[in-house]
C-alpha positions in Angstrom: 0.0 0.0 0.0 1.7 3.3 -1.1 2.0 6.1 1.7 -0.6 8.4 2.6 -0.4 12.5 3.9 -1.6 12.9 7.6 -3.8 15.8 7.9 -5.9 16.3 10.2 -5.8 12.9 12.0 -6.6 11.6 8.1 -5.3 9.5 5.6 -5.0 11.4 2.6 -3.5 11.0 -1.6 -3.5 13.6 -3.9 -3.7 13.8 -7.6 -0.2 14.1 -7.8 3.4 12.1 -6.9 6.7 11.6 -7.2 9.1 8.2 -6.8 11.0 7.4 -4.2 14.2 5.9 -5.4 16.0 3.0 -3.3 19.9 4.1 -3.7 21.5 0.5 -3.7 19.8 -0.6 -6.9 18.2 2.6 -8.9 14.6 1.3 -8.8 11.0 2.9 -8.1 10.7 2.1 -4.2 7.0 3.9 -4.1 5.1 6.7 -5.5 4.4 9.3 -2.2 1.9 11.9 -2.5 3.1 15.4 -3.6 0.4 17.8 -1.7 -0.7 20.4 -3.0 -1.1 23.8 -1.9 -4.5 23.4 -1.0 -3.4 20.4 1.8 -0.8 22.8 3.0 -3.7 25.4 3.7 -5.9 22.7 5.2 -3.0 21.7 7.1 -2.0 24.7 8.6 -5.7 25.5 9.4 -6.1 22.1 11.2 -2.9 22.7 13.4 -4.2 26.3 14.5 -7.5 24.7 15.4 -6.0 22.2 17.3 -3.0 24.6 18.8 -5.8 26.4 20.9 -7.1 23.3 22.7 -3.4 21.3 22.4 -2.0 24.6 24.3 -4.0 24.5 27.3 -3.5 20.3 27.6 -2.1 19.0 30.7 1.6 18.5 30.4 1.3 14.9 31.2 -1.3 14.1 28.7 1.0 15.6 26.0 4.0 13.2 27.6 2.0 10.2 28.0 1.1 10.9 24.0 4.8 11.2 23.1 5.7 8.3 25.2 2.7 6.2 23.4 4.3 7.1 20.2 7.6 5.8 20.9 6.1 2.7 21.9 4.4 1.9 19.1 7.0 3.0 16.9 9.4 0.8 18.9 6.9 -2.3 18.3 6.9 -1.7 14.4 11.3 -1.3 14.8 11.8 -3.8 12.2 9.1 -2.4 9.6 10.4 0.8 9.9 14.0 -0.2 9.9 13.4 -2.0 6.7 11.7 0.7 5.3 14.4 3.0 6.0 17.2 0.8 4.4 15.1 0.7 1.5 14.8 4.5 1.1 18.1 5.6 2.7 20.3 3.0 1.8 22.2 2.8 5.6 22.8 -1.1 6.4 20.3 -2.4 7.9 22.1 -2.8 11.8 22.5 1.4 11.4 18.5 1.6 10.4 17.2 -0.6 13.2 19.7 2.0 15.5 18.2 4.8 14.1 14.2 3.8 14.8 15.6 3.1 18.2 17.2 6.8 18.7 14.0 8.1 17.4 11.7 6.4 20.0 14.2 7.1 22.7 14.4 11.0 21.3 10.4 11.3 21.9 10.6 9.2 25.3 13.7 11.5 26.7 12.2 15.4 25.2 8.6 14.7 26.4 10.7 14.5 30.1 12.1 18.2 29.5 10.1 20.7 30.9 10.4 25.0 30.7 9.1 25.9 34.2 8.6 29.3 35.4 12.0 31.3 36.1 11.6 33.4 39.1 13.8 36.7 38.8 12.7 38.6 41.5 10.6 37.5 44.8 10.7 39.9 47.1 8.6 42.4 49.5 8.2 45.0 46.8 7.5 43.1 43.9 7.9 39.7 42.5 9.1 39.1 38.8 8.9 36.1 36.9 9.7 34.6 33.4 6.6 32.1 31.8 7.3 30.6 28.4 4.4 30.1 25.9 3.8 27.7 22.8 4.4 29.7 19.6 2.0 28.3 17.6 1.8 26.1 14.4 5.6 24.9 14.0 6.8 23.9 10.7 9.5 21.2 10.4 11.5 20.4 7.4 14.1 17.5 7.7 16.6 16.6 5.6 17.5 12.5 4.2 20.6 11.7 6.2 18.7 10.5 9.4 15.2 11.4 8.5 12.8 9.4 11.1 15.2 10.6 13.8 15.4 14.2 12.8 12.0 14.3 12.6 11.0 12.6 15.7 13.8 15.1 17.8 11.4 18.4 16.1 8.0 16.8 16.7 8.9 15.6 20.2 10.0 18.9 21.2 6.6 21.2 19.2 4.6 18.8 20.6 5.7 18.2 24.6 5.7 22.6 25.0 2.2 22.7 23.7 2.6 23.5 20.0 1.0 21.8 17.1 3.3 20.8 13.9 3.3 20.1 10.5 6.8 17.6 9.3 7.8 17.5 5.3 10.5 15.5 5.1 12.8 15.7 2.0 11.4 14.2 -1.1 14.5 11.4 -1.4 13.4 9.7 2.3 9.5 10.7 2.7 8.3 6.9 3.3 9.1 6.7 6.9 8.2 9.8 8.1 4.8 9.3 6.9 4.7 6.1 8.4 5.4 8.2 11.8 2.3 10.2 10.9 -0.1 7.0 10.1 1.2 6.2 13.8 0.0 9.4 14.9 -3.5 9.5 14.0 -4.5 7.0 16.6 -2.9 8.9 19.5 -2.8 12.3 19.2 -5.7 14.5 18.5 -6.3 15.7 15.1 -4.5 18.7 13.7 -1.6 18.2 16.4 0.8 16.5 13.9 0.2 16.6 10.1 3.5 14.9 7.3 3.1 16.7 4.3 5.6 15.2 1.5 6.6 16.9 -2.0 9.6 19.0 -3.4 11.3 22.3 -3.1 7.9 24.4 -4.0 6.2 22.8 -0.8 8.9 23.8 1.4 9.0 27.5 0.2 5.0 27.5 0.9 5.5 26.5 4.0 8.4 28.8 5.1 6.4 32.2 3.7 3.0 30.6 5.1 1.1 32.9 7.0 -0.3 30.5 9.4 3.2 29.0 10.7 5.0 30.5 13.2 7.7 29.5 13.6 10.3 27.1 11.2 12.6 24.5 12.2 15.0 23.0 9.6 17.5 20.7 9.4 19.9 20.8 6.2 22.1 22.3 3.9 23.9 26.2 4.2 22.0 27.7 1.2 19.0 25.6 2.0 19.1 27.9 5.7 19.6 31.0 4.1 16.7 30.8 2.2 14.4 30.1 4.4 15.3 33.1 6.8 14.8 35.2 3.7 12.0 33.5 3.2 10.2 33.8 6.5 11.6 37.6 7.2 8.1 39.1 6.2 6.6 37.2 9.0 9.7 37.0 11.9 9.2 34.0 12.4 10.9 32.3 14.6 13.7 30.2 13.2 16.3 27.3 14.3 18.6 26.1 11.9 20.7 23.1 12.2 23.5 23.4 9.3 26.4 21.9 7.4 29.6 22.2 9.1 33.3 21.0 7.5 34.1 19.3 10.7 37.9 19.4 12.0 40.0 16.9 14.1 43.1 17.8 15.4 45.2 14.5 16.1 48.1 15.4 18.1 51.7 13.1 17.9 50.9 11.5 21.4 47.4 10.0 20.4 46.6 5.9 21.4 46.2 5.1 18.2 45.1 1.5 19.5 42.1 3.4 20.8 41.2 6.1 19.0 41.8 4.9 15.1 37.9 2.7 15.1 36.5 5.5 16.4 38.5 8.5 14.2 37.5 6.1 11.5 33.4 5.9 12.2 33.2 9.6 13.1 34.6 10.5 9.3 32.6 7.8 7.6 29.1 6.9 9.2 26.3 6.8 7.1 29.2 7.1 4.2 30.0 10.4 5.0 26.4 11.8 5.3 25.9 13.7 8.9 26.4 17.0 9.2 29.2 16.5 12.4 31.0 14.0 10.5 34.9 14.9 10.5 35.1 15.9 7.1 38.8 17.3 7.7 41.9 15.6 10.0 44.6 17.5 10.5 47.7 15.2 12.1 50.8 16.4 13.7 53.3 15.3 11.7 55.0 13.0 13.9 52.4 10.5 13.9 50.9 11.3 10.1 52.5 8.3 8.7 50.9 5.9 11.4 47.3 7.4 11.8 47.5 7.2 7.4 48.3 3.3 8.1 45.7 2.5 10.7 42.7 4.2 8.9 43.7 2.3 5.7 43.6 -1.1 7.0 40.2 -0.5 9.0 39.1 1.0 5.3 40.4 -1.9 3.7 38.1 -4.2 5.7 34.6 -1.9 5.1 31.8 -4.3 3.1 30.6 -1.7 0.4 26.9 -2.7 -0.7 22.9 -2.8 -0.4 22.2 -2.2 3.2 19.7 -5.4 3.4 22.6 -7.4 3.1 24.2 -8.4 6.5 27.4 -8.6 5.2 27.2 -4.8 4.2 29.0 -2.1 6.7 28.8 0.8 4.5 25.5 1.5 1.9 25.5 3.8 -0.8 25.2 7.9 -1.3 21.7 8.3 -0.7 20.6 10.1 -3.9 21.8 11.0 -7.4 22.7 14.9 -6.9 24.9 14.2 -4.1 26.5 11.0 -5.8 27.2 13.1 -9.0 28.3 16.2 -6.3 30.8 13.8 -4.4 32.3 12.1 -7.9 33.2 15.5 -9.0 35.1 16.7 -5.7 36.7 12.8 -6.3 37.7 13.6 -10.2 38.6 17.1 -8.9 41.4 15.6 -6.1 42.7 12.8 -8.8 43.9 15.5 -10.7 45.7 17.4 -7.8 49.0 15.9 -6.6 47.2 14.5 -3.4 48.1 10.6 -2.9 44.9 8.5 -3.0 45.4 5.6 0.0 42.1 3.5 -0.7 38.9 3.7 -2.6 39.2 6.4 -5.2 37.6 4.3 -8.2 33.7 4.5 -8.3 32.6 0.4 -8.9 31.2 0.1 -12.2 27.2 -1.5 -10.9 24.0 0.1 -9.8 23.7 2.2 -7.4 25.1 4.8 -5.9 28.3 3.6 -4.6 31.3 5.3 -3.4 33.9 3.2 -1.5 35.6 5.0 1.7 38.4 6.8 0.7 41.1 8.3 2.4 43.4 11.2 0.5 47.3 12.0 2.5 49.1 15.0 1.1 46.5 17.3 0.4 45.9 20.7 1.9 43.7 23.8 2.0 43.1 25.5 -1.3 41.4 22.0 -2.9 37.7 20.9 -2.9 37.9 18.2 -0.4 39.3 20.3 1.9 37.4 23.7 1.4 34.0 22.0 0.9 31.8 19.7 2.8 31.7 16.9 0.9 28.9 14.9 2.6 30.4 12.0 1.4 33.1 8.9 2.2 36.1 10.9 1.5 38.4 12.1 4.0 41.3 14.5 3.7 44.4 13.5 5.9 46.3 17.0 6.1 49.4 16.9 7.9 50.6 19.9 10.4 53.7 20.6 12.9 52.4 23.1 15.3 49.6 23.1 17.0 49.0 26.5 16.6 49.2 26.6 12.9 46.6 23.7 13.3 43.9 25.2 14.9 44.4 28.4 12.8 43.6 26.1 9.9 41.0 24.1 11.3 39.1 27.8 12.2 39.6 28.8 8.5 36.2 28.1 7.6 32.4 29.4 7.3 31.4 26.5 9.1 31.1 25.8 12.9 29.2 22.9 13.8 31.7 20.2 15.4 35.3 19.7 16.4 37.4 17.0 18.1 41.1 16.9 19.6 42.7 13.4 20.2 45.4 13.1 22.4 46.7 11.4 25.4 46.7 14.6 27.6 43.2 15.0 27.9 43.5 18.6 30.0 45.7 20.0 27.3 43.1 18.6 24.8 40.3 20.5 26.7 42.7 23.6 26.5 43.1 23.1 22.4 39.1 22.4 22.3 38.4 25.2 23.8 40.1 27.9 20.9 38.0 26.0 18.4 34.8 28.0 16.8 32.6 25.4 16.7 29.1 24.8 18.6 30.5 21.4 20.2 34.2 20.4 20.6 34.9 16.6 21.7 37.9 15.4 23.2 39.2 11.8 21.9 35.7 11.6 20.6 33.7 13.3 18.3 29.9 13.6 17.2 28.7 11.8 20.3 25.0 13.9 20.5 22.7 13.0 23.7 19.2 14.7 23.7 20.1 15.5 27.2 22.6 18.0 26.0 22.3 21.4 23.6 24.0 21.2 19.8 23.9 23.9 17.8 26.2 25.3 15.2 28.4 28.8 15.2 28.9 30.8 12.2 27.0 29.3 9.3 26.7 26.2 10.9 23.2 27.1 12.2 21.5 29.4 14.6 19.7 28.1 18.4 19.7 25.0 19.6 18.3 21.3 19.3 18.0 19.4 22.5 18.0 19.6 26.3 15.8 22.2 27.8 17.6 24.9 25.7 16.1 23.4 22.7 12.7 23.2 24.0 12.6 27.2 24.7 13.3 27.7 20.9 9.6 26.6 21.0 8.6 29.1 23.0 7.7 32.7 23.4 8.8 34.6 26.9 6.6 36.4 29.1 7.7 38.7 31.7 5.7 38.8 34.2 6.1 41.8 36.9 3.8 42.2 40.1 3.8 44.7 42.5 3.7 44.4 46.1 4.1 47.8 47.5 3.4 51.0 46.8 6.9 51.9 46.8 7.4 50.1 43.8 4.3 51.9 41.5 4.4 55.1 42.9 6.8 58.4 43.0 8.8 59.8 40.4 11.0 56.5 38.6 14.5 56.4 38.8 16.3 58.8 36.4 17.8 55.3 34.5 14.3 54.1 33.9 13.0 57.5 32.6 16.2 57.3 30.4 15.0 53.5 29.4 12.1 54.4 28.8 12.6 57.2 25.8 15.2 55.1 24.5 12.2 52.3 24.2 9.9 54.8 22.8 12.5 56.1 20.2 13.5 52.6 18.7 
């Protein structure tokens, strides 16, 4: 049975779709629904209807909903792993992982809470800080991880008392709708609406009236267009961006420990997450041994379909990005760089790109300057750690960093001069909903996760009550007149 829309708590088609691809093999996966303009209205007019009576739920209903979610979607694991594999290409071990994070992401967010912030309680007044739902939230999410990026969004709209609509990106809309066929039997109608279709759904939805406020996880440009997008309106906006991750390896690292891990943080998912390491800088004493070490455990990666269980590494997931990461391949080849595995795209279906590592390359090149989102890894050698961390900051980018050494203290020290939303030491990319991540420069703006990601779903309210008359009566202090104007002139 193909996928269906959620809107409104019901199944929907519409006279027009689009195929899903499965990367491994080329083929039609499924037709999806590509909703119309129309849906999107009746969408957003659904979630506003439901906002005002979602809004004033009890907190633990909303939980218990979220919680309800995860369990069913963690009964169905192995549906919606398969699924996943079939649209995504990630083996199938990594897909069942992912449903898992995804039900654990809505079990853990619907815990968070934004309590009241009491600034001031005292004889004269008391003054406190309340934070309300925004509204309708829109939620775009991109094909890397997309059941787990859009679970993270809906858990946190939905457990602070907003009411969201999810499109996920046209390459991996199967199981995302799936989510929303979930939905319809446990949350009211309205509250959570999956819209799927291209580029012109999207911009509809960022310069929508009716939304208020955007959350998107994706590319640089993609971010920069929706804030123009959505400037008529202010909405409010987090973004969750690229980022051309550095790792500083210094000449003292345990290689025996830290190589399987260097390894998995560059090429998960073949390359495709935004806080992959996508450049390693390595002092130079230990260049030649860290080049050795990430070649052998390259050597021994099973590239193929992700249903296979022999399979540790699946394919690019669509055909832009695989023609996008050939080029930057065809672009190093004819540098002077020294290719150490992979390097040859197989000659089979599919969009296949082996791991592979490039020594003796440097800024100024493709792979280097770019994000490749893909399973190639510059290994650029340094002397001083100084010059590395200069080079590693020499980028519009700001989303992850990592420093391996065995001094962890003076790792901590190097972490710390690195622009980057979240610096690891002697690990990298390791994300916990418990914890904020958010990108720096224009690797994103706010934050996903924690209770600092839940206030980026909601609006402030300062509240202010007097207690005595001292505190409404007389002539203000000068400061406050002075405030005042300054308020009144802006």
């Amino acid at each position: 049975m193909e996928p269906t829309l959620t809107i409104d708590g019901r199944p929907e088609a519409s006279a027009r779709s689009f195929p899903v691809i499965n990367p491994a093999n080329e083929t039609i996966l499924c037709h999806c629904p590509d909703a119309t303009p129309e849906q999107l209205d009746r969408a957003v007019d659904a979630a506003a209807r439901a906002f005002r009576s979602w809004r004033q739920t009890d907190r633990d209903v909303r939980r218990r909903g979220l919680e309800t979610l995860a369990e069913k979607l963690s009964e169905q694991q192995e549906e919606f792993a398969r699924a996943l594999t079939l649209e995504q290409g990630k083996p199938l071990a990594a897909a069942r992982g992912e449903v898992g994070r995804a039900a654990q992401i809505l079990r853990i967010t619907a815990a968070f809470d934004a309590p009241v912030e009491v600034l001031e309680d005292s004889e004269r007044r008391r003054v406190e800080v309340r934070y309300e739902p925004l509204g309708v939230v829109g939620a775009i999410t991109p094909w890397n991880a997309p059941l787990l990026l859009a679970a993270g969004k809906v858990a946190a709209a939905l457990i602070t008392g907003n009411t969201v609509i999810v499109k996920p990106s046209p390459y991996t809309p199967v199981t995302t709708l799936r989510l929303g066929e979930l939905a319809r039997d446990i949350l009211p109608p309205g509250v959570l609406s999956v819209l799927t279709g291209g580029d012109s759904l999207g911009k509809a939805m960022t310069e929508h009236q009716g939304i208020q406020k955007l959350t998107f996880t994706g590319s640089v440009p993609t971010g920069k267009a929706i804030v123009r997008g959505s400037a008529d309106k202010l909405a409010h906006v987090t973004l969750e961006l690229g980022g051309n991750d550095p790792a500083i390896v210094l000449e003292d690292v345990d290689l025996d420990h830290a190589a399987l891990p260097l390894f998995w943080a560059a090429f998960r998912n073949s390359g495709q997450i935004c806080v992959a390491i996508k450049r390693l800088y390595v002092q130079a004493p230990a260049y030649d041994a860290v080049c050795e070490a990430l070649t052998r455990i390259a050597n021994d990666v099973r590239l193929g379909d992700g249903l296979d269980s022999e399979t540790t590494l699946g394919p690019i997931q669509n055909a832009a990005q695989f023609v996008r990461v050939v080029g930057i391949l065809e672009d190093t080849l004819q540098t002077d760089a020294r290719i150490l595995t992979g390097g040859t795209v197989p000659d089979r279906p599919g969009y296949f790109v082996p791991p592979t590592l490039v020594a003796d390359i440097a800024e100024g090149t493709r792979l280097v300057d770019e994000e490749p989102f893909g399973p190639i890894l510059p290994i650029i050698r340094f002397a001083d750690v100084d010059e590395a961390v200069e080079r590693a900051n020499r980028t519009v980018f700001g989303l992850g960093a990592s420093v391996w050494t065995r001094d962890v203290e003076r790792g901590a020290e190097i972490a710390a001069r690195l622009e980057a939303g979240s610096v690891w030491v002697n690990q990298h990319g390791a994300l916990d909903p418990a914890i904020p991540f958010g990108g720096v420069k224009q690797s994103g703006q706010g934050f996903v996760y924690s209770a600092a990601g839940l206030k980026e779903y909601l609006d402030r309210r300062v509240i202010h009550v007097a207690r005595s008359k001292a505190s409404h009566t007389g002539i203000p202090p000068r400061d406050a007149v002075g405030d005042a104007e300054a308020g009144a002139s802006t």
